[in-house]
C-alpha angles and dihedrals in degrees: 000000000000085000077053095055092037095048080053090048096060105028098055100059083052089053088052098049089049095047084051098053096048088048103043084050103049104046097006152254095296106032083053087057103045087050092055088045096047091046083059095051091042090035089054094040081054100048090038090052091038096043090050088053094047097043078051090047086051098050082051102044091048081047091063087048097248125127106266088231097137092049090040087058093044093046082054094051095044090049078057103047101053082050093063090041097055091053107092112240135067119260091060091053088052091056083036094059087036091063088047095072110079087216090067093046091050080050093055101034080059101047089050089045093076100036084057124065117210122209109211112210126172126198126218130200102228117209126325094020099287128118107252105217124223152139130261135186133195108241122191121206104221092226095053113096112232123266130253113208109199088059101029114074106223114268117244 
């Protein structure tokens, strides 16, 4: 992991450099600039429009009484967005506008989805009103196959 972070580290800022020079000189010095300047001020109109209607989808979602998850994901992703955006050059505005379409993020949400594994508890009021504390732990028949999570819905 850390040769991954390093390996991005180094290899994004030479993205960038590169993305600079073909632009600047395709279309030149000024108009390069002007573009990176213009994907801030529409990157930062985006992630200011999208945050306010998911905050709103939150506040929706808590008042229905479900776990805001979805909205949670996509807050992350627009935090992160408006981050790349922000950075001047023009690969990170590419993932940064990525991460601006909510079909991406779905994309995304899905594929991490089955690279991370969820643990469901519930939580009873015993009796009288008040949480009852105790310990639990996970026990595996032997004969019983392994799950798979993404076909098996979880067990209650």
């Amino acid at each position: 992991m850390p040769l991954l972070i390093f390996g991005l580290f180094l290899a994004v800022p030479l993205i960038e450099v590169v993305l600079f020079i073909q632009v600047g000189d395709a279309i030149g010095a000024l108009w390069t600039v002007l573009a990176c300047v213009a994907t801030a001020v529409a990157g930062a109109f985006l992630v200011r429009r999208q945050g306010l209607a998911t905050m709103a989808s939150a506040r929706q979602a808590m008042d229905q009484g479900r776990l805001p998850a979805v909205e949670a994901f996509d807050g992350i992703c627009l935090v992160l967005a408006g981050a790349l955006l922000l950075v001047p050059g023009f690969f990170t505005d590419a993932i940064g506008f990525l991460l601006l379409l909510p079909p991406f993020r779905h994309a995304l949400r899905a594929w991490l989805a089955t690279r991370v594994s969820m643990a469901d508890v519930h939580v009873r009021r015993g009796p009288g009103g008040q949480v009852v504390e105790g310990e639990w732990e996970v026990v595996r028949d032997p004969a019983e196959p392994p799950r798979d999570p993404r076909l098996d819905p979880p067990r209650r």
